[in-house]
Biopython code that builds the backbone (N, CA, C, O; Angstrom):
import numpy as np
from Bio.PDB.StructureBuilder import StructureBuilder

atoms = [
    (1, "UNK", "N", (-12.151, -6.447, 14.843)),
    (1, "UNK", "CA", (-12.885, -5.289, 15.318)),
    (1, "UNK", "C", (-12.081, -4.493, 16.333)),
    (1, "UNK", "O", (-12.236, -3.273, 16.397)),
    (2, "UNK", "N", (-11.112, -5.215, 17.237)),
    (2, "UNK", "CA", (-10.559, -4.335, 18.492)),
    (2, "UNK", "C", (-9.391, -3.548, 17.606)),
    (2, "UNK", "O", (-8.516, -4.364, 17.316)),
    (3, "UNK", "N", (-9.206, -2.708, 17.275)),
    (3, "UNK", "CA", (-7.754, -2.161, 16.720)),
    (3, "UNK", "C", (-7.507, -0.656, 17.426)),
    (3, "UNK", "O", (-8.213, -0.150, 18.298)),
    (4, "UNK", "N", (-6.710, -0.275, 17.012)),
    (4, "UNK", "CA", (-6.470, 1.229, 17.262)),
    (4, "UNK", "C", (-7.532, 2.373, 16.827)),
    (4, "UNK", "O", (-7.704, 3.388, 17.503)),
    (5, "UNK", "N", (-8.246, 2.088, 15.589)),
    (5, "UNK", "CA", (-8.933, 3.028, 14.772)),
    (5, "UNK", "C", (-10.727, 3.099, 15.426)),
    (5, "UNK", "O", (-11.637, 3.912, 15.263)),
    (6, "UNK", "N", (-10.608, 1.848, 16.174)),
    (6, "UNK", "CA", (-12.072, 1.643, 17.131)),
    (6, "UNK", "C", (-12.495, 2.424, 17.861)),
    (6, "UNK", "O", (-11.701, 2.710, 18.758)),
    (7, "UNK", "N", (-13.717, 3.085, 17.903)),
    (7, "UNK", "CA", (-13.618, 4.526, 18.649)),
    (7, "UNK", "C", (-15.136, 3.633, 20.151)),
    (7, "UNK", "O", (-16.331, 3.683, 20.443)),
    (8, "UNK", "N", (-14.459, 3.288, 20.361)),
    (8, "UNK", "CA", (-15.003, 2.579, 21.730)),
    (8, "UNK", "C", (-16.180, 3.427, 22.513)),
    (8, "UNK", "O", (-17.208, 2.819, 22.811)),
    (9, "UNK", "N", (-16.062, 4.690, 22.819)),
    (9, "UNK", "CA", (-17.037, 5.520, 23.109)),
    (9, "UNK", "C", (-18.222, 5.934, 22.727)),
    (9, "UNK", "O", (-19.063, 6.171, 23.593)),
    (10, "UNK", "N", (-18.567, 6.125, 21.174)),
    (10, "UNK", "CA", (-19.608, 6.051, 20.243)),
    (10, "UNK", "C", (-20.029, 4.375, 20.504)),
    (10, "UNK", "O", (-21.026, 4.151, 21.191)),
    (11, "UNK", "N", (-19.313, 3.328, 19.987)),
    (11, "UNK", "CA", (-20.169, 1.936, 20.407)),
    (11, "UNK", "C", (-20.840, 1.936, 21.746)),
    (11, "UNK", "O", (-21.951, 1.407, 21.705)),
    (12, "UNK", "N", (-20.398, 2.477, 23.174)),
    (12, "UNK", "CA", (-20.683, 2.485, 24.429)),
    (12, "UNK", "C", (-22.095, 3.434, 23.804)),
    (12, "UNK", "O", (-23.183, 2.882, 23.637)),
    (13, "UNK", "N", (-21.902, 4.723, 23.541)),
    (13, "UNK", "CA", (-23.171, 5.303, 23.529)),
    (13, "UNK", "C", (-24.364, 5.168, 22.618)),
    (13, "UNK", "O", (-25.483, 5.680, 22.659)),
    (14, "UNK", "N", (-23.880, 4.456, 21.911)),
    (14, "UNK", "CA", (-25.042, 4.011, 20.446)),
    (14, "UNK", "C", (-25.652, 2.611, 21.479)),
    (14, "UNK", "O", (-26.860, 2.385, 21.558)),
    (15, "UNK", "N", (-24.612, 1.764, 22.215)),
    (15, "UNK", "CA", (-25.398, 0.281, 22.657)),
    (15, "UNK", "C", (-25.918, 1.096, 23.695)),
    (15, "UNK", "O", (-27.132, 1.229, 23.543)),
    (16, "UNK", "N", (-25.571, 1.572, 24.488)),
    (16, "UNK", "CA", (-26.494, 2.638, 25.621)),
    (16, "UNK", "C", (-27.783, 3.118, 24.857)),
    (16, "UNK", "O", (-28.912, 2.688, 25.095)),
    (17, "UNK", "N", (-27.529, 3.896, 24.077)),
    (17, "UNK", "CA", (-28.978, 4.525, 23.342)),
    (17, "UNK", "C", (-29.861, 3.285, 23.000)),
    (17, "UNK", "O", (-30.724, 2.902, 23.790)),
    (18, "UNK", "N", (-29.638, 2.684, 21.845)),
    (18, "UNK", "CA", (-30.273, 1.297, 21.799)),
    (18, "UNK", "C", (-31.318, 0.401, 22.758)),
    (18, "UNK", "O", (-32.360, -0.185, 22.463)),
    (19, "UNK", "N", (-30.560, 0.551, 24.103)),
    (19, "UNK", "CA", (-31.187, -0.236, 25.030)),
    (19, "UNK", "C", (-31.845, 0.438, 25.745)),
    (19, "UNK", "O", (-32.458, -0.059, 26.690)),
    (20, "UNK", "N", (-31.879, 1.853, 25.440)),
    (20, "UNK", "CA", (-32.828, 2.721, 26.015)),
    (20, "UNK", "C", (-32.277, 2.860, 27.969)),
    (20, "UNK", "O", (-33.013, 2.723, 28.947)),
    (21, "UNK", "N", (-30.695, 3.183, 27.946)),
    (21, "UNK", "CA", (-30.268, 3.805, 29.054)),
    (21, "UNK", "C", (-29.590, 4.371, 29.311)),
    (21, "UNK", "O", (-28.886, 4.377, 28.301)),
    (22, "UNK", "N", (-29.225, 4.864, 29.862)),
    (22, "UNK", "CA", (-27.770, 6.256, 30.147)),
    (22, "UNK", "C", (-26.672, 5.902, 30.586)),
    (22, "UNK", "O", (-26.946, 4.874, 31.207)),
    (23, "UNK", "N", (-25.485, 6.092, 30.686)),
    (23, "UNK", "CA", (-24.611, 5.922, 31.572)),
    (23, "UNK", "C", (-23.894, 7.476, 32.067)),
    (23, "UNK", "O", (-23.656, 8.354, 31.237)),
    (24, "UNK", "N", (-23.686, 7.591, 33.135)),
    (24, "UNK", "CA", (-23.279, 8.622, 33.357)),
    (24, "UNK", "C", (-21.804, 9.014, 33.143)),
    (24, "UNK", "O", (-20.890, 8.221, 33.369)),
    (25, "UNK", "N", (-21.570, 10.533, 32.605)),
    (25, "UNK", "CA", (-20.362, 10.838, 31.918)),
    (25, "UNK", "C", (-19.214, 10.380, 32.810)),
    (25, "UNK", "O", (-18.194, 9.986, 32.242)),
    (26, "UNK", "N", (-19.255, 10.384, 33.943)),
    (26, "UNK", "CA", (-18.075, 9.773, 34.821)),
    (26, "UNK", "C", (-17.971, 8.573, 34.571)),
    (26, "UNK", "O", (-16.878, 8.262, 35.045)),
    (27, "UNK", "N", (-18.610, 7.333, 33.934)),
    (27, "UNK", "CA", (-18.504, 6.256, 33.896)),
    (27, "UNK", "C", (-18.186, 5.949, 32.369)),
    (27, "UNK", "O", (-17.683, 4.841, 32.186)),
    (28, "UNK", "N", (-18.393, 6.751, 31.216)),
    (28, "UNK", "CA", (-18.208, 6.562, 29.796)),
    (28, "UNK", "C", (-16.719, 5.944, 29.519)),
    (28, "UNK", "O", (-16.368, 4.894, 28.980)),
    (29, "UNK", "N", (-16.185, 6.728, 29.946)),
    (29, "UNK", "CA", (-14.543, 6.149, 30.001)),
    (29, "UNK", "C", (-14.002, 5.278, 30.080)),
    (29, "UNK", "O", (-13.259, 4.664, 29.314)),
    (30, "UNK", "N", (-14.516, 5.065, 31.563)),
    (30, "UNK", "CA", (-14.182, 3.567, 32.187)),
    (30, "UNK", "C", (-14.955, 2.379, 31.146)),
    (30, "UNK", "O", (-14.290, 1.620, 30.442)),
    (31, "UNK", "N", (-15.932, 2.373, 31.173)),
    (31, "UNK", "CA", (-16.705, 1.532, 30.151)),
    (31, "UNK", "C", (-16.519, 1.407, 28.817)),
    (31, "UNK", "O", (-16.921, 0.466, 28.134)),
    (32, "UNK", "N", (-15.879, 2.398, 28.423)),
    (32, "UNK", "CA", (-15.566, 2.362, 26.856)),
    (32, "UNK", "C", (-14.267, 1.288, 27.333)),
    (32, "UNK", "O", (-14.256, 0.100, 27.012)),
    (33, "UNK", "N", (-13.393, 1.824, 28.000)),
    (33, "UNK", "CA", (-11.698, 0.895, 28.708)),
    (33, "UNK", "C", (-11.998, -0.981, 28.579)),
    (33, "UNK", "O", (-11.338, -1.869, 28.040)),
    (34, "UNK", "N", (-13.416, -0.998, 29.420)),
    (34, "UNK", "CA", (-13.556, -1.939, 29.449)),
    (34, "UNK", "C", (-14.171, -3.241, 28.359)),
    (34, "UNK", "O", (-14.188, -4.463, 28.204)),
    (35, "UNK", "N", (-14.688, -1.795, 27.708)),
    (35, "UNK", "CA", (-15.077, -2.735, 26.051)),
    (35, "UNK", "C", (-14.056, -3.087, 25.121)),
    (35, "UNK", "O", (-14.056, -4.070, 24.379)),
    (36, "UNK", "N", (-13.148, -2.162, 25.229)),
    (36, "UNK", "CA", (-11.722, -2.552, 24.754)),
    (36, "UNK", "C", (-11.125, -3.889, 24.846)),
    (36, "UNK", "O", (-11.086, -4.842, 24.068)),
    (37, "UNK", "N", (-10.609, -3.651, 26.190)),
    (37, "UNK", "CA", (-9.978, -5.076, 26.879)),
    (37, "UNK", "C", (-10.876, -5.989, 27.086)),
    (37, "UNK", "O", (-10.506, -6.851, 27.884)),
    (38, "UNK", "N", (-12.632, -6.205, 26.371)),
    (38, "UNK", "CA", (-12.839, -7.512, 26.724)),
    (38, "UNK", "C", (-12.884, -7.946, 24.663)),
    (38, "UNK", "O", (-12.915, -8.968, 23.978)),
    (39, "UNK", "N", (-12.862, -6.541, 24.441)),
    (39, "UNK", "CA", (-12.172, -7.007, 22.497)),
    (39, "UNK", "C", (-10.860, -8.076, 22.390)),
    (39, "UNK", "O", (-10.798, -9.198, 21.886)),
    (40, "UNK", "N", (-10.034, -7.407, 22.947)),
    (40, "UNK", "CA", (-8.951, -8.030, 23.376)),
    (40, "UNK", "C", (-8.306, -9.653, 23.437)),
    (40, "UNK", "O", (-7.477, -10.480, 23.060)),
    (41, "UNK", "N", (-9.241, -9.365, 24.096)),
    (41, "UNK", "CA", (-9.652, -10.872, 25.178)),
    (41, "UNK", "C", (-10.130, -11.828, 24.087)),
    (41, "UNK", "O", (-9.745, -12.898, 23.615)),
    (42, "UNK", "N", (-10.969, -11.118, 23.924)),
    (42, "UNK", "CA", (-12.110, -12.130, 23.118)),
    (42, "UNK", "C", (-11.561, -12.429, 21.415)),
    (42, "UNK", "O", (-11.859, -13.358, 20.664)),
    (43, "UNK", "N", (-10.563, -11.116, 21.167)),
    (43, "UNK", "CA", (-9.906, -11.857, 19.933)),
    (43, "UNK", "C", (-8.876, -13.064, 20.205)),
    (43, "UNK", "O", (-8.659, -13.845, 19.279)),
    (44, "UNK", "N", (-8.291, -13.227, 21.337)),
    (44, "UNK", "CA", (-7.382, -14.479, 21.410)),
    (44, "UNK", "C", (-8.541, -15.780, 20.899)),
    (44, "UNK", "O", (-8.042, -16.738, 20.308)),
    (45, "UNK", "N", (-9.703, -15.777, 21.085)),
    (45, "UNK", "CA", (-10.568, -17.150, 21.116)),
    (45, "UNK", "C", (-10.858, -16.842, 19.464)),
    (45, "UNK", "O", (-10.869, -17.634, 18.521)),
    (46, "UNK", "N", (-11.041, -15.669, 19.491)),
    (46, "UNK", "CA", (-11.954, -15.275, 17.707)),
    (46, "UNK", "C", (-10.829, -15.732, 16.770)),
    (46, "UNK", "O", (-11.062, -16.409, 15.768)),
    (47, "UNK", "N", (-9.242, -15.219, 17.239)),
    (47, "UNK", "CA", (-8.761, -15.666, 16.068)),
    (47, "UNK", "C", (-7.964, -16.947, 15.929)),
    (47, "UNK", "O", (-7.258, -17.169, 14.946)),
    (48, "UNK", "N", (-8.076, -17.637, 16.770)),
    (48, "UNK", "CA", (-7.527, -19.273, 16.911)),
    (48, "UNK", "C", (-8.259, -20.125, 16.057)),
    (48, "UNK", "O", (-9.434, -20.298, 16.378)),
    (49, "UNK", "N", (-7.852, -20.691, 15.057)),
    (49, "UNK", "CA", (-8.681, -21.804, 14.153)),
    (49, "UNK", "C", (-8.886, -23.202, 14.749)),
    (49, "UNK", "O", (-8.130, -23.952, 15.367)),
    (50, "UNK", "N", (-10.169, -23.301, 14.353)),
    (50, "UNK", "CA", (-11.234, -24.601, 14.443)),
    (50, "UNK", "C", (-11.278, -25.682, 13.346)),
    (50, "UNK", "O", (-12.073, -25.559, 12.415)),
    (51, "UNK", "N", (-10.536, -26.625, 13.420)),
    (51, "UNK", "CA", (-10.917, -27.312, 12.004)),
    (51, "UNK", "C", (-12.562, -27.896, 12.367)),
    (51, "UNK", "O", (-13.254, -27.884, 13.385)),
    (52, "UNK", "N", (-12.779, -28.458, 10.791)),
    (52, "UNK", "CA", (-14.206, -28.914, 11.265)),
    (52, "UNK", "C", (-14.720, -30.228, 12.121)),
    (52, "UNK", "O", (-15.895, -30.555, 12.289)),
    (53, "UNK", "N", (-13.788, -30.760, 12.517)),
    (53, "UNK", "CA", (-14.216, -32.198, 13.513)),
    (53, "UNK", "C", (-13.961, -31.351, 15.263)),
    (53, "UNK", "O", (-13.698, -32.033, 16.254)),
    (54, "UNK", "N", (-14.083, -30.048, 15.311)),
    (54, "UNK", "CA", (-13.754, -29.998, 16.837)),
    (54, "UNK", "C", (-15.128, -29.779, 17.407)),
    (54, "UNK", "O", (-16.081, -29.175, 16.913)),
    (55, "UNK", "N", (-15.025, -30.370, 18.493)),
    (55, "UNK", "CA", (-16.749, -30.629, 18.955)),
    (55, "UNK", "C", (-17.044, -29.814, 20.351)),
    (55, "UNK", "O", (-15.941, -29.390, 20.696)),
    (56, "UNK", "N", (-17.984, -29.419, 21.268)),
    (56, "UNK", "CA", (-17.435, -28.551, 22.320)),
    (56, "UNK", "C", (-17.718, -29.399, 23.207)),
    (56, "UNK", "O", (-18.567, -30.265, 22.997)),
    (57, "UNK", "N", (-17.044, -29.299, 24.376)),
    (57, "UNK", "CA", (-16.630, -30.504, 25.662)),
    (57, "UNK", "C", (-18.247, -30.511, 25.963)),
    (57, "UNK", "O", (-18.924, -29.487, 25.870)),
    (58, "UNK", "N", (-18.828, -31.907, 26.368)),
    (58, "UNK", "CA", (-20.299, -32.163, 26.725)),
    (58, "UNK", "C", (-20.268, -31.713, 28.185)),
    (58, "UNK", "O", (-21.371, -31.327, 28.570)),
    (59, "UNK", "N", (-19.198, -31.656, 29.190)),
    (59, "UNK", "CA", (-19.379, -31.386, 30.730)),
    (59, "UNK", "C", (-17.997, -30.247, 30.359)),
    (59, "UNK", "O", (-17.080, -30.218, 29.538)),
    (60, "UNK", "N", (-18.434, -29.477, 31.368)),
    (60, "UNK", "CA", (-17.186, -28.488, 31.927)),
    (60, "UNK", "C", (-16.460, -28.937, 33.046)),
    (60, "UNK", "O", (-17.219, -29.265, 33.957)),
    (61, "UNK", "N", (-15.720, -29.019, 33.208)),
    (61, "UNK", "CA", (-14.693, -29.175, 34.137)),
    (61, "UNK", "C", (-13.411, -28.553, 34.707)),
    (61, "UNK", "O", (-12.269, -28.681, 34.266)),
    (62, "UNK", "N", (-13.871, -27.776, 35.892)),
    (62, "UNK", "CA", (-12.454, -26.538, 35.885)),
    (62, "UNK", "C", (-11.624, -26.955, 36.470)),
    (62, "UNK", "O", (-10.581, -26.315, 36.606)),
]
sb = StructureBuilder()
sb.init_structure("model")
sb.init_model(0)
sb.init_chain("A")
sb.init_seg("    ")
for serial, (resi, resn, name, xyz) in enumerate(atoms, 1):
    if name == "N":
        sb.init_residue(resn, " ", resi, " ")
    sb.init_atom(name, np.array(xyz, "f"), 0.0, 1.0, " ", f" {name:<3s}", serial, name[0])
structure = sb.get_structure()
């Protein structure tokens, strides 16, 4: 989903509309920026493979 052709601004204002709130035009930008880079982010975990015996840790531990 994160690529070049992603028009980040329409998703910001369609999930804005949706939830029934505004964001103000000074902030669209920044927020679209930030939906980007958490695409980003979140494809390093999306595209790393899972075989099927991996189980998720029962305690966290940082």
């Amino acid at each position: 989903m994160a690529d070049e052709q992603t028009d980040w601004s329409a998703i910001v204002a369609a999930a804005a509309k949706a939830q029934g709130f505004t964001i103000p035009d000074a902030y669209q930008a920044g927020v679209a920026a930030n939906l980007a880079r958490i695409a980003v982010i979140a494809a390093a975990f999306r595209d790393r493979p899972l075989d099927d015996t991996t189980e998720p840790a029962p305690v966290f531990i940082p």
